[in-house]
Rosetta silent file (secondary structure, phi, psi, omega in degrees, C-alpha in Angstrom):
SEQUENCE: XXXXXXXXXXXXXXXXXXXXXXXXXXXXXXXXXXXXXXXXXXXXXXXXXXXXXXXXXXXXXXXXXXXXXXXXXXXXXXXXXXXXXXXXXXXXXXXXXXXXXXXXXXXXXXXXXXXXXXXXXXXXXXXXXXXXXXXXXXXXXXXXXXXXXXXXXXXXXXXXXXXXXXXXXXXXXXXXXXXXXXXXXXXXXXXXXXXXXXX
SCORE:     score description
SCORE:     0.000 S_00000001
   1 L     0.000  133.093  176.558  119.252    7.157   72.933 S_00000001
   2 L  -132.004  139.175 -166.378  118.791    5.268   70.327 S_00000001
   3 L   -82.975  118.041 -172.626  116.265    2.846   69.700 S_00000001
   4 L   -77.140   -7.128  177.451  117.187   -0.434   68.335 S_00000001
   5 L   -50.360  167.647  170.202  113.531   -1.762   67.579 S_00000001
   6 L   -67.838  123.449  165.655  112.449   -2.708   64.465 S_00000001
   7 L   -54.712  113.513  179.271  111.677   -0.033   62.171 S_00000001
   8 L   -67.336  140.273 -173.701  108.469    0.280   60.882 S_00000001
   9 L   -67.779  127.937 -176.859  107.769   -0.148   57.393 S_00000001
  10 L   -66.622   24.694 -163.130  106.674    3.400   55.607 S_00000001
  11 L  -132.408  120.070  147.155  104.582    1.455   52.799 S_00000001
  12 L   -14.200   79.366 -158.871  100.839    0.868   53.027 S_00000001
  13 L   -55.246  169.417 -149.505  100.557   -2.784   53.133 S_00000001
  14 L  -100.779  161.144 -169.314   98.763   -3.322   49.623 S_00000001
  15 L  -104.543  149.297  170.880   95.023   -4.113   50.293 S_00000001
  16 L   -81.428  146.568 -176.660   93.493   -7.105   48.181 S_00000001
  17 L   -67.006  144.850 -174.514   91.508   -5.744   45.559 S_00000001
  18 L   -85.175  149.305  145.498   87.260   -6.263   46.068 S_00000001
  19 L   -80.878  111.137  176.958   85.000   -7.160   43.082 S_00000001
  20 L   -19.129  128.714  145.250   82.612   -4.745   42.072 S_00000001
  21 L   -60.299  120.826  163.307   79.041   -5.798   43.278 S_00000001
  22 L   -85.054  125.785 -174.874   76.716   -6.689   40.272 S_00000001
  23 L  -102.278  120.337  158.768   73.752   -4.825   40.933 S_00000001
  24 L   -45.424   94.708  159.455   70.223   -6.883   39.436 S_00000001
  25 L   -43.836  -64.964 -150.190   68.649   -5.298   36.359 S_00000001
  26 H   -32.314  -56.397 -174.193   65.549   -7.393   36.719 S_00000001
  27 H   -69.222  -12.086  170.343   63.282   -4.876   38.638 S_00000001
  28 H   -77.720  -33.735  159.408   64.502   -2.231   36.244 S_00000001
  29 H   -65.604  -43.406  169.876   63.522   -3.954   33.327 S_00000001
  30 H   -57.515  -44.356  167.593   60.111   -5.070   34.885 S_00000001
  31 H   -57.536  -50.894 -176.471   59.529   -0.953   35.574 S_00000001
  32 H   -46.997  -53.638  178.537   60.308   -0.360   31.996 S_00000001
  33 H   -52.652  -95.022 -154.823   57.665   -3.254   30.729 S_00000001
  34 H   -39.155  -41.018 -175.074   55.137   -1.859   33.202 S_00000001
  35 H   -66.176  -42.727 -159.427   55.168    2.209   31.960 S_00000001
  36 H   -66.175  -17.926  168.504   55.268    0.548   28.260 S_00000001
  37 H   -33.111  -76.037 -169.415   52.101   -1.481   29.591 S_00000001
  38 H   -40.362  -53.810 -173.012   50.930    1.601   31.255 S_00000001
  39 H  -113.721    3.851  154.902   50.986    3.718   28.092 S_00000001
  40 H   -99.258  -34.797  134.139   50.074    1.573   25.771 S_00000001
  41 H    13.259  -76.631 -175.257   46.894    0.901   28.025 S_00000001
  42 H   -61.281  -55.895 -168.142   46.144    4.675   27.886 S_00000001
  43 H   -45.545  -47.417 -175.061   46.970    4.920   24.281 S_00000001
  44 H   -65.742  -30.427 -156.127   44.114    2.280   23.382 S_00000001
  45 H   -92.167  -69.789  158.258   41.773    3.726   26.023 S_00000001
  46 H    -7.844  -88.043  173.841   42.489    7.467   24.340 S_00000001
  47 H   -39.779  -36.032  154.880   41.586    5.958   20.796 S_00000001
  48 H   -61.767  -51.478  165.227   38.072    4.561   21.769 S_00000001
  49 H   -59.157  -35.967  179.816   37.416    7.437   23.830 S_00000001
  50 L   -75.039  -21.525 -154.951   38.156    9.553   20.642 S_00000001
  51 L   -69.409  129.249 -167.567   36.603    7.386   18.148 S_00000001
  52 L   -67.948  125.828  177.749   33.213    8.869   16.719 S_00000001
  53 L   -86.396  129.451 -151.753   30.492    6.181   17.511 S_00000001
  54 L   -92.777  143.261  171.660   28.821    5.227   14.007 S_00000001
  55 L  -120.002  121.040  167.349   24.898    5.017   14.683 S_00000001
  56 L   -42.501   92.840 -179.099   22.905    2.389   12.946 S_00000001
  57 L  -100.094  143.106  174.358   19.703    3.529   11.758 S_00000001
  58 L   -69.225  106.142 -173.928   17.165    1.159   11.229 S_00000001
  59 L   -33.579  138.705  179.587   15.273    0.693    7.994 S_00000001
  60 L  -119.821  143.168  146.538   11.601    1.966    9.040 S_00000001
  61 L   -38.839   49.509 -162.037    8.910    0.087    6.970 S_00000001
  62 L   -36.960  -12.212 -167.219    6.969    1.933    4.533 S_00000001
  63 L  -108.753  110.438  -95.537    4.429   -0.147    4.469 S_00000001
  64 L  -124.274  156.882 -141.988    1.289    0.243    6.464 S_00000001
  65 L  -158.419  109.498  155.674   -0.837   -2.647    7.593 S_00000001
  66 L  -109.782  120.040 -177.894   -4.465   -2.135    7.471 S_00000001
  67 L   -79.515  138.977 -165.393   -7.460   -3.502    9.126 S_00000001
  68 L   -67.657  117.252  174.224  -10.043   -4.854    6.968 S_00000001
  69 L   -82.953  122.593 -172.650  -13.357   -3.030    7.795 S_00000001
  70 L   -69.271  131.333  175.311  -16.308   -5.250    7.934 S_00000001
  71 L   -98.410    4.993 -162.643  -18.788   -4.175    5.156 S_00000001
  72 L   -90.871  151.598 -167.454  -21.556   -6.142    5.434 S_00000001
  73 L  -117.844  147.068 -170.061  -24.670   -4.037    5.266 S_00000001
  74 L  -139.585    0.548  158.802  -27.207   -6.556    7.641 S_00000001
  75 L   -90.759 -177.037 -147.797  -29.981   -4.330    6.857 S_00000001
  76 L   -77.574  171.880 -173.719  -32.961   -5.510    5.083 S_00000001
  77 L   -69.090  132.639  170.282  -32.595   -4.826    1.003 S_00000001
  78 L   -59.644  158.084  147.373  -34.027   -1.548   -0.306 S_00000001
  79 H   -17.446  -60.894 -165.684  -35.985   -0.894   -3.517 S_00000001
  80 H   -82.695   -5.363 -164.926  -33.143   -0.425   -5.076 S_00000001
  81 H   -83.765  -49.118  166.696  -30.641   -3.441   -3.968 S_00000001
  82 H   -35.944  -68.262 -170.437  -33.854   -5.556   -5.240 S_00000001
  83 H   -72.523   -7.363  169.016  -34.246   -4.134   -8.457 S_00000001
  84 H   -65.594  -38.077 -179.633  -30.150   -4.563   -9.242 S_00000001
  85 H   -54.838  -27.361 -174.674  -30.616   -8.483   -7.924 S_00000001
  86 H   -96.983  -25.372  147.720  -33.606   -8.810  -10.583 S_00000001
  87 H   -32.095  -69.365 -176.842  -31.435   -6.681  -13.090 S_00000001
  88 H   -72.601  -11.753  173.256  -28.776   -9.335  -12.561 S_00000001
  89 H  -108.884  -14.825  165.614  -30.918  -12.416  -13.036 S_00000001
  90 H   -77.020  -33.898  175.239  -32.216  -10.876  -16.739 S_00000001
  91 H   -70.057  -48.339  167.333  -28.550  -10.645  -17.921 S_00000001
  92 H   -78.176   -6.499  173.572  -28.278  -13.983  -16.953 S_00000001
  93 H   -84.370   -2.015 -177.093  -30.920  -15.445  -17.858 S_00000001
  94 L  -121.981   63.983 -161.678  -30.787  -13.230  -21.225 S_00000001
  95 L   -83.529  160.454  179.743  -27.365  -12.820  -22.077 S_00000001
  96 L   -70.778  134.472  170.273  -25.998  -10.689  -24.493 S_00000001
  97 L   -24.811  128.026  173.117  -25.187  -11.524  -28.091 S_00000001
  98 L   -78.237  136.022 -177.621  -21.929  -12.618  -28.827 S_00000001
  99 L   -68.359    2.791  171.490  -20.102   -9.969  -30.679 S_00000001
 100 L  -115.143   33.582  159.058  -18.385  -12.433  -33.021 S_00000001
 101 L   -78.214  123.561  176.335  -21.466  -13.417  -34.814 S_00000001
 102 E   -74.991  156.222  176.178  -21.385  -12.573  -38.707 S_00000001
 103 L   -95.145  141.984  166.920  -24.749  -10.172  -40.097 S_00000001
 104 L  -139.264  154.086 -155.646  -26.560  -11.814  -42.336 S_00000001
 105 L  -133.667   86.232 -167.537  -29.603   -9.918  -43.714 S_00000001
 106 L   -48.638  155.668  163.409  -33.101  -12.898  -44.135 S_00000001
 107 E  -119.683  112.947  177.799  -35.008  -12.411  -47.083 S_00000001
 108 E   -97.035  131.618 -148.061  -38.953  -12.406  -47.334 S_00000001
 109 E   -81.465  -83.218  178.886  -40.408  -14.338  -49.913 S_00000001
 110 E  -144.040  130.895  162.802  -44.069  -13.499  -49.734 S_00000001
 111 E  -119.704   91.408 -169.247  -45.956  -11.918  -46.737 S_00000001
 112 E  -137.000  177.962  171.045  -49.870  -11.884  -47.521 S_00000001
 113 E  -116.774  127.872 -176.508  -53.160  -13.248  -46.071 S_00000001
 114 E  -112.490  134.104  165.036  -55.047  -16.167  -47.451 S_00000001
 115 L    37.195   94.949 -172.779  -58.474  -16.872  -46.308 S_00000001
 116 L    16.979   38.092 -169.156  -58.425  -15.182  -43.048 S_00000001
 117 E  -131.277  158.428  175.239  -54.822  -16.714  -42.155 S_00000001
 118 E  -128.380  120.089 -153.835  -51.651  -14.668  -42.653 S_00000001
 119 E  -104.394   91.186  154.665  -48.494  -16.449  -44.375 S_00000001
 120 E   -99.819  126.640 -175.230  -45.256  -15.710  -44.375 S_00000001
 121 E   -85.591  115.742 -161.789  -42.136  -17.230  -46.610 S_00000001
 122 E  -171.288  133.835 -167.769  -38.511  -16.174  -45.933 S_00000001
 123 E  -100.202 -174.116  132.705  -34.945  -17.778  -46.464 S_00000001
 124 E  -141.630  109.114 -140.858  -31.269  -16.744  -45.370 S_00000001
 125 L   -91.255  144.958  178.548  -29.371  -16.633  -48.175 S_00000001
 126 L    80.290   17.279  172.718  -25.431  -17.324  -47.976 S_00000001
 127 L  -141.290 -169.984 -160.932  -25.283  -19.569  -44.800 S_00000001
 128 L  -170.503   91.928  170.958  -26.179  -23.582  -44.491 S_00000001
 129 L  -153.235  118.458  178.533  -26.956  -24.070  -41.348 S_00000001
 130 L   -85.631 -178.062  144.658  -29.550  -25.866  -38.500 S_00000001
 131 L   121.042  -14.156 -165.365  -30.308  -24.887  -35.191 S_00000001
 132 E   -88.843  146.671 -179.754  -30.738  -20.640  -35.924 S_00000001
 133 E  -100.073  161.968 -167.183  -34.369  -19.322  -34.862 S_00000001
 134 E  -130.849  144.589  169.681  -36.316  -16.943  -37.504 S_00000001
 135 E  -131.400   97.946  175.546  -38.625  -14.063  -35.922 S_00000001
 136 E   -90.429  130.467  153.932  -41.689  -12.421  -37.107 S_00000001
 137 E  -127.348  113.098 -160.041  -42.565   -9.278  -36.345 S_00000001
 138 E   -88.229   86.851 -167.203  -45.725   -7.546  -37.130 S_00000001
 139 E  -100.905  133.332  137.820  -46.043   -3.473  -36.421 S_00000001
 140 E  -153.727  110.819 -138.980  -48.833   -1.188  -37.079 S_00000001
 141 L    38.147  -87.129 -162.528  -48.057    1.939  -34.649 S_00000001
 142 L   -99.492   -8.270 -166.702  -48.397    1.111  -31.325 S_00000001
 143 E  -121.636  126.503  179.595  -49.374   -2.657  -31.971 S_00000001
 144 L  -101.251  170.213 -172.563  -46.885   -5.714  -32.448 S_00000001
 145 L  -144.933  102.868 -153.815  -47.735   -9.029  -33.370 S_00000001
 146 E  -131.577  156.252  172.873  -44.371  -11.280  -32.851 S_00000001
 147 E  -164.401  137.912 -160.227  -43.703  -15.213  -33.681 S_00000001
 148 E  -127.913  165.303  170.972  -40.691  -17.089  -33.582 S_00000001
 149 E  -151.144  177.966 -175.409  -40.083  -20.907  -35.748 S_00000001
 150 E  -110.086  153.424  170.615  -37.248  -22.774  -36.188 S_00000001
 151 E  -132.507  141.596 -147.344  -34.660  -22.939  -39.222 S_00000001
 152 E  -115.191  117.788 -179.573  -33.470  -25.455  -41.082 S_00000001
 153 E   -37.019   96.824  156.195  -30.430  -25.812  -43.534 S_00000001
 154 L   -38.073 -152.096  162.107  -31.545  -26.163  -47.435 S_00000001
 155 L   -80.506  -64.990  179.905  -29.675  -27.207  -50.487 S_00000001
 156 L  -137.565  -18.363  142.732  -27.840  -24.269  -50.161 S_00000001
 157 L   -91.263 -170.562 -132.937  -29.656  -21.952  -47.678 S_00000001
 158 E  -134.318  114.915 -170.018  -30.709  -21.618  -44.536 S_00000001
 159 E  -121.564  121.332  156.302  -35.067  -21.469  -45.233 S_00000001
 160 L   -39.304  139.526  169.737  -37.397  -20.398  -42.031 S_00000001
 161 L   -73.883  145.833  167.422  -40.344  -22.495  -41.268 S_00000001
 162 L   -60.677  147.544 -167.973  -43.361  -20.572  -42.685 S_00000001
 163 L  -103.552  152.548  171.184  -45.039  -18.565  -40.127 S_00000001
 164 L  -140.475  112.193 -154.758  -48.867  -18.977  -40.556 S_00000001
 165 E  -120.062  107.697  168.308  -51.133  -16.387  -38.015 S_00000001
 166 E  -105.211  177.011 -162.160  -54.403  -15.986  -37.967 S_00000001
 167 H   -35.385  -41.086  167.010  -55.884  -12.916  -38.687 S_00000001
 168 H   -13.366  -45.537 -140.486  -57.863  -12.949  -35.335 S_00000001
 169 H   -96.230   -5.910  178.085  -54.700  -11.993  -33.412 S_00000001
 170 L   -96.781  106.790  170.530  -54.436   -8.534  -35.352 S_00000001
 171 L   -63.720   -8.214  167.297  -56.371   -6.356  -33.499 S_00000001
 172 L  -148.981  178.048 -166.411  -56.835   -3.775  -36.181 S_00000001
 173 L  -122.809  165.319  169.959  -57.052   -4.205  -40.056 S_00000001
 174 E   133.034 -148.173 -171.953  -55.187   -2.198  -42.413 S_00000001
 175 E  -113.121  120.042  166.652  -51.189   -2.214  -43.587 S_00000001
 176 E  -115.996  170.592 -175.008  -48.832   -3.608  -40.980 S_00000001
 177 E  -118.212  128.757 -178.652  -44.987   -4.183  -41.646 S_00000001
 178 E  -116.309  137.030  147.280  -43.273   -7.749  -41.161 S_00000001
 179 E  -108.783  130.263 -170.772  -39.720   -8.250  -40.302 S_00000001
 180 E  -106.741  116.169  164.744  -38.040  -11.391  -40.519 S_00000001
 181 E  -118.114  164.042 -153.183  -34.982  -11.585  -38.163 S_00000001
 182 E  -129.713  137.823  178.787  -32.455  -14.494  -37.815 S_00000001
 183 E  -160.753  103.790 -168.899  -30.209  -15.401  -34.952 S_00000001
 184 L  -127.414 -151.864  165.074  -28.043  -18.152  -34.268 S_00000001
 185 L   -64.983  -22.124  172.162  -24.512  -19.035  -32.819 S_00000001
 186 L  -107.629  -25.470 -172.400  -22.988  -17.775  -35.804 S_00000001
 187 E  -139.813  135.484  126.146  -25.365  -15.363  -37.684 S_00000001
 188 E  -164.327  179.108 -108.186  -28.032  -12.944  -36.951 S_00000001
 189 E   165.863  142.537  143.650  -29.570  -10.556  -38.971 S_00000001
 190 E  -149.988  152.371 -179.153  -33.025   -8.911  -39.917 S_00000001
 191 L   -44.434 -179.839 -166.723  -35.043   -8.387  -43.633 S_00000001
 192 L  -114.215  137.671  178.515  -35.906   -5.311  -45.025 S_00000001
 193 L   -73.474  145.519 -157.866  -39.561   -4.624  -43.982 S_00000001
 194 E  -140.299  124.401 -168.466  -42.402   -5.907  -45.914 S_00000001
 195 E   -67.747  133.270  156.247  -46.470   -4.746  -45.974 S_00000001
 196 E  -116.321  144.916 -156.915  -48.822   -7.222  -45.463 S_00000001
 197 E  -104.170  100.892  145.289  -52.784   -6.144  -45.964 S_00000001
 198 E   -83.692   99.941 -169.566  -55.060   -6.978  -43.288 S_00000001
 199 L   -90.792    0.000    0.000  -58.630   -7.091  -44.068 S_00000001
């Protein structure tokens, strides 16, 4: 028998071809960014955690702060704080010579006694000056006899006022020794010692 149908074709009918599906990068790129996040994160966190912490030290202050201890002594003055305070009012009221005074050395003229009075005469030769005091002093051992005048600028010295004493005030007779010394702002000085005879 034979069959008149149509004969089927032996060929594959051809299929239309598909397009590939594009598959989205984005989340694969976004994973990438996050591990380099992710590890550079750690990396910084690693590097701090390693890093040796430097410690400041602080200057310390050598210098020491003290409190001032009250001194005052509130008990009454001794013997001895008394005799420096009475010490201390003789320098000032006496003060010392100034050391930048020139020596000058007075000269005695005549030291004798007339008619129970005793008279002495005495310059300072090589100054010209008023205002310097002259000083007699009278020794015999243990006993002085002292008098000061004032002196007054010559011609070309310096002359003492004459000292005049009377005998009265010499408690013993005999040979005493006069000194004349000189002392001013500029000069002082004293003589060479000179007998005078009391009778």
């Amino acid at each position: 028998m034979v069959y008149l149908g149509r004969k089927r074709s032996s060929t594959v009918p051809k299929q239309k071809n598909k397009k590939p599906v594009k598959r989205s990068k984005k989340p694969f790129i976004a994973a990438l960014v996050s591990v380099f996040l992710a590890a550079a994160i750690f990396a910084d966190l690693w590097a701090h955690h390693n890093t040796p912490v430097q410690q400041v030290s602080t200057p310390q202050s050598t210098s020491t702060s003290t409190t001032p201890t009250n001194t005052t002594n509130l008990n009454p003055p001794t013997a001895e704080d008394k005799q420096a305070v009475d010490e201390h009012k003789e320098t000032i009221s006496n003060p010392p010579a100034s050391t930048s005074t020139k020596t000058v050395t007075p000269i005695i003229v005549d030291a004798n006694e007339y008619d129970g009075q005793v008279e002495i005469r005495s310059f300072v030769p090589g100054i010209f000056e008023n205002g310097g005091t002259c000083t007699a002093t009278l020794k015999m051992g243990s006993l002085t006899v002292t008098k000061s005048a004032s002196a007054n600028a010559d011609a070309t010295t310096t002359n003492c006022t004459k000292f005049v004493i009377p005998a009265s005030e010499f408690s013993s007779k005999g040979t005493w020794s006069a000194t004349i010394s000189y002392n001013s702002a500029n000069y002082q000085g004293t003589s060479a010692p000179s007998n005078v005879e009391i009778q």
